[in-house]
Every structure is written in structure tokens, then in C-alpha cells.
N, C-alpha and C positions, 0 to 999 in steps of 0.2 A: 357426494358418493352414495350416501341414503337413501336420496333420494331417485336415483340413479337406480338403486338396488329395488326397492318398492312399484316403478315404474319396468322394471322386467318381470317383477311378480306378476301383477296386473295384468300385461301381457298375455304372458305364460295361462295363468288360471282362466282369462278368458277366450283363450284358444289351445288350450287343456288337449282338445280332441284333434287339434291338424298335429299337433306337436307331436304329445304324446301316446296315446290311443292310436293312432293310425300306423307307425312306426311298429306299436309294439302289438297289434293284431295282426301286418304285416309277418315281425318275425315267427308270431307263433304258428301263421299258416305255413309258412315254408319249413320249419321245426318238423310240424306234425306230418306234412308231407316227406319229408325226406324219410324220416323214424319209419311210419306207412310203406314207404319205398321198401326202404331196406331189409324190414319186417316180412314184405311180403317177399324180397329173392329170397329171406334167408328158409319161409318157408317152400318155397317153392324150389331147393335145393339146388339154389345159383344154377339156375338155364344161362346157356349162352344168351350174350345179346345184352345182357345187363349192365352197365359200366358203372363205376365209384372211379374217381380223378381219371379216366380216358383207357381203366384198365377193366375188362373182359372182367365180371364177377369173377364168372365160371370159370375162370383158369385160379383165383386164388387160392379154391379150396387142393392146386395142384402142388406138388414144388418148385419154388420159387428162389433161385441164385441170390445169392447176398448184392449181387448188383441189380439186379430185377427190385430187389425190397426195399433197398437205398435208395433207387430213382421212384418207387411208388410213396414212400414217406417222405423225399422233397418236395415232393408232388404235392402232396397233403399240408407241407409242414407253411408252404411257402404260398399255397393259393387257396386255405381255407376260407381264408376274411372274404372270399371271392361270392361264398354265398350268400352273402350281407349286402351285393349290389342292387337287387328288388327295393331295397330299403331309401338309396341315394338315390334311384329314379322317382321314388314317393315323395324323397324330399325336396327335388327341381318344381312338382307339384304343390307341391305345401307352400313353399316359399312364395312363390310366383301367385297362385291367390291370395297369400296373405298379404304379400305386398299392394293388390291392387283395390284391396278391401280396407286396409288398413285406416286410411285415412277419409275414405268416402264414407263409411258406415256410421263412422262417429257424428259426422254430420246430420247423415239419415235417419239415425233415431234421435238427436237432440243431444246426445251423452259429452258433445266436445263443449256446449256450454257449462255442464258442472265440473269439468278439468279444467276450462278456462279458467273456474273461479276461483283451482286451491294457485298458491304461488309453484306454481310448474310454469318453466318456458316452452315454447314452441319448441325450441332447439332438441331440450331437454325429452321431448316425448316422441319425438321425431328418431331424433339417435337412438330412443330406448327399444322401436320398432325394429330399425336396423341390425340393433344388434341381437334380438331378439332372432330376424331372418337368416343373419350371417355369421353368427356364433353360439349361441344357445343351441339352435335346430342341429346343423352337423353336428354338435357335440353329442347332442340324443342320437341323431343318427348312428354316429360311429359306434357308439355304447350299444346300442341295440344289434348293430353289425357284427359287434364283437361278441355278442352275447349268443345271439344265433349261429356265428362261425364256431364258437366254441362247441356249441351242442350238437353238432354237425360233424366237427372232427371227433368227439368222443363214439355218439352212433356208427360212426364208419367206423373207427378202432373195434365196435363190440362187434360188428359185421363181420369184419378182416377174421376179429378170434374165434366166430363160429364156423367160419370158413376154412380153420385151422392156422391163421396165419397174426400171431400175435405181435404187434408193432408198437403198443402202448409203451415200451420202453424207450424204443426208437424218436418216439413223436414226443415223449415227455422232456425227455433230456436235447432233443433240438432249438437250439437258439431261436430258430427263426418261429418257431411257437409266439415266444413271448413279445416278440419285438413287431410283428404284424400290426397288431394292434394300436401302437404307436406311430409305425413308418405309416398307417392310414390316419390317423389324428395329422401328420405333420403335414397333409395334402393341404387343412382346412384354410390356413395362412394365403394360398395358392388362388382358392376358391375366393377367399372371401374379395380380393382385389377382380379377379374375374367377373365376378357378379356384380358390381357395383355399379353397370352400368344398366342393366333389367332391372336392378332393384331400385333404381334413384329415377327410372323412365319410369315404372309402374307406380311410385308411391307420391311424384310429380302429378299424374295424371289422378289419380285417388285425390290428389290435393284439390284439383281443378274442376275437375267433371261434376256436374250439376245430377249428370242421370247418365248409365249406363256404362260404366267406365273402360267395360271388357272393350263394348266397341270402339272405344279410343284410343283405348291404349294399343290394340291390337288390328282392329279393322282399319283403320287409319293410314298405319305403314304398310298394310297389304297393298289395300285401295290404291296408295302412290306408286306401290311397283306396280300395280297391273294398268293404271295408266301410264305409268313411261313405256311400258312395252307395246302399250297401244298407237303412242306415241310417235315409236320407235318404227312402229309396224306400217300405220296410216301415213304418214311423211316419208316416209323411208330415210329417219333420222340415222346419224352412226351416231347413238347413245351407246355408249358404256352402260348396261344394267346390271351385270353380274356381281360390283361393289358394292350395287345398293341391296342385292339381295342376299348378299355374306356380311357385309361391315354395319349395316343397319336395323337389317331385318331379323339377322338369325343371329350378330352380337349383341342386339336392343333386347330381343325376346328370348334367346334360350340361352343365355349367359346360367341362370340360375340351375343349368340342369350338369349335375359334377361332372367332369370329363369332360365337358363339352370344349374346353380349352383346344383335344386333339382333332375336332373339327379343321381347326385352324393352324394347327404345327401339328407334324405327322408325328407318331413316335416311333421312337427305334425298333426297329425287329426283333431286334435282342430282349426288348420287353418280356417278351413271354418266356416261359421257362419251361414249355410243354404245349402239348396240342391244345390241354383244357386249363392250363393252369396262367396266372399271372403273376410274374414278382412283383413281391410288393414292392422291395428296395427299390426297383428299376422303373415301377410306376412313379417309385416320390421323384428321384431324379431326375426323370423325364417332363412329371408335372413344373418342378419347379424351373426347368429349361425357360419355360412361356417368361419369369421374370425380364431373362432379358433379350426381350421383345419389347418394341414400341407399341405393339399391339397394346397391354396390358393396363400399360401405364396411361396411354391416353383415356382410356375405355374409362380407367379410375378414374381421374382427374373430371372427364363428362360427368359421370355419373356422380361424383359428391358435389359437381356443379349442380344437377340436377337434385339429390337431397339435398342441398341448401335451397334450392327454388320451392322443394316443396314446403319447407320452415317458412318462408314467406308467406305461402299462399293459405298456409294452414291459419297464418296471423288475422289475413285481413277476411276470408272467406265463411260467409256467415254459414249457418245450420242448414237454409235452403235449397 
């Protein structure tokens, strides 16, 4: 377990900046954006046209019915973590190179010889990657989600008050405040099975590749669909292509991008909770519907077949 714990550090500190720093340059641009935003309707004395959660600035500074303020504070209270999504698209990106770097780089600069030497296993440095993609990262992610939602919801409260319409009581004492931020944590469970079949193809292929690994891991599976549709086309075969270009293609490479589960199972309409808003509750339920799916579980099962391949390849494959 020590050792387990030192080999996440490692990790971590020498990708400091996909992890960390990019996440959190991400939240602070959108921070300062929205602040900017709201800053400048509140001086520009809410014109029409402006919107905060799908509602008209310019009508807040009017009166507004106890039901009109109810529906704008669920609104708020239930799709804030919503503007922490910028964040999970950064990290389908983080992931997904880290993955495919991961194990190639070590070789390329020489650096898998001196871990060879301390007593670490393959196994051991391998899973430490993984988990490093598939649970350390969302967990920053969400943290930084939750951090920018928070600050997001407070700006709009100081907005609403200058606009004369004070909610900060409303929004404080709402349950669904507090509990966002974990019904978004409880996605990660969800994800991390999802992904396991990009992250064991990509970090397979980092195990293998001699040189260039992007075009391997990625130009490879293109290449085979555009020749079977070539195929398809010059023969006038009845190929089936559409499975190779959902179950292989877009489940092999964008597993690692969050949501991308509803590519593949629709979600309920009832999901949303407003024109601009999303429940979180009815997101976790929805997400965790994909369990039971056969989809999910094969995808698993490939993919830690595939990180166990790359623990092999990592064993016998010299520096070259």
C-alpha cells in the first residue's frame, strides 16, 4: 500500500500540469468570465437580452411572484455544478493523452530503466497510472467543478441583490445546494468502468509502439473503417459498418470523455429540470442505468484484458 501511495505521488508531480494547473486555469477563466459577465449587465442596468439560469436579467430588477422565485432558485439551486462542465471536457482530454504517453515516454527518455531497478512490479506501476487516469483526475476535476459552481452561484446571488431581488436565503437553506456536489462525485464509479476500455487500448498501445503511438492507437482504427467502407463500396459488399464505427471506434476512443455513456443509452427527458438547467439527482440515476447494460461490462472486462497486456508488454519491451 506504500508503495502504491509513492507511485501515485510520482505520478501526480510529474504531470502536476495535465492534472492540476489545467483544471484549475480552466476554473478560474470561467470564474472571471462570468464575475466580467455579470459585472458588466449589472452596470449596464440589466438590458433586456441578458440571461442568469434562462431568466431575462432585465425582468429581475421587476416584481417577481413567490412562484416565479421558487422556480428561479431551483433553477440555481439544482444546475449550478452545471458550470463546472468546461472542466470534465478538459479532463476526457487529459486522460486520454496521458494515457497514451504514459507508458511510451518512459521508454523514450530511458527513465523505465531506473524504476526497473527499485523493487516495483510492472503490475504495480501500471495500476498506479490507472488509477492516477481514473480516480485521482475526476476527483480534482469535481473539486475544481464544485469550486467554480460555488463561486458562480454566489456572483449570481450578488447579481439577483443588485437587481433588487434577494435569494441568498432561499439558496442557502436549499438541500440541493449541498448535495450537488456529491450526487456529481457519485457519477465517478460510473465513469471509471466506462472508460476502461480507451484507457487499457491507449496505454496497451504506449506499451507497444516503438514510435508514434498517436498514430496507432488512433489512425489504425480510422484506417480499418475507411477501408471496410471502401470495401463495402468497390465490391458492393453488405458489410454491416455502423458497429465498427460505434462499438469500436467511438467506444475504443471517446470512452474517456464523461457523458459519453449517453452516446449510447439515451437519457430520460425528464433529466432536465428547465430549458438551461440539469438535475443532478436525475443525471446520477440515469448515469448509473448504463450498469445494467451488457454494454459496460464487456467494455470492462476488454479493457483490464488490455491493461493486463500492457503489464506484459511493459515487462519484456526494452527502452528502444
Amino acid at each position: 500500500m506504500n508503495t502504491m501511495k509513492w507511485l501515485l505521488r510520482r505520478e501526480f508531480w510529474e504531470h502536476k500540469g495535465g492534472f492540476f494547473w489545467t483544471p484549475l486555469v480552466v476554473s478560474a477563466i470561467m470564474t472571471v468570465v462570468l464575475a466580467v459577465s455579470l459585472a458588466a449587465a449589472v452596470t449596464m442596468g440589466y438590458q433586456k437580452g441578458v440571461h442568469i439560469n434562462g431568466a431575462d436579467v432585465g425582468s429581475l430588477s421587476e416584481a417577481m411572484n413567490p412562484e416565479q422565485q421558487a422556480q428561479f432558485v431551483t433553477g440555481l439551486t439544482h444546475g449550478y455544478m452545471g458550470t463546472g462542465a468546461p472542466l470534465f471536457m478538459v479532463l476526457g482530454f487529459v486522460v486520454f493523452f496521458f494515457c497514451l504517453s504514459s507508458l511510451f515516454d518512459e521508454r523514450k527518455d530511458r527513465s523505465v530503466l531506473f524504476w526497473k531497478s527499485l523493487p516495483v512490479s510492472d503490475a504495480e506501476t501500471v495500476l498506479s497510472k490507472v488509477a492516477i487516469a481514473l480516480v485521482v483526475a475526476p476527483v480534482i476535476s469535481v473539486a475544481f467543478a464544485t469550486i467554480t459552481g460555488v463561486l458562480s452561484l454566489l456572483f449570481i446571488c450578488i447579481a439577483a441583490a443588485a437587481a433588487g431581488l434577494n435569494i441568498f436565503g432561499s439558496v442557502l437553506t436549499s438541500g440541493a445546494v449541498y448535495l450537488a456536489p456529491f450526487q456529481i462525485a457519485a457519477i465517478i464509479p460510473v465513469y471509471i468502468l466506462w472508460a476502461l476500455p480507451t484507457v487499457g487500448w491507449l496505454m496497451m498501445v504506449s506499451a507497444w509502439a516503438k514510435t508514434k503511438p498517436f498514430l496507432w492507437a488512433v489512425g489504425a482504427p480510422l484506417l480499418i473503417g475507411v477501408l471496410l467502407l471502401w470495401f463495402k463500396a468497390l465490391f458492393g459488399l453488405e458489410l454491416e459498418t455502423d458497429w465498427y464505427w460505434r462499438d469500436i471506434v467511438a467506444r475504443g476512443l471517446l470512452s474517456v470523455a464523461p457523458g459519453s455513456w449517453f452516446g449510447f443509452f439515451h437519457p430520460d427527458p425528464n433529466m432536465s429540470s428547465g430549458p438551461d438547467n440539469i438535475n443532478a439527482m436525475a443525471l446520477v440515476s440515469q448515469s448509473w442505468r448504463v450498469l445494467g447494460s451488457a454494454n459496460i461490462w464487456i467494455g470492462a472486462v476488454v479493457g483490464s484484458a488490455m491493461i493486463f497486456a500492457a503489464m506484459r508488454l511493459r515487462r519484456w519491451r526494452d527502452e528502444g
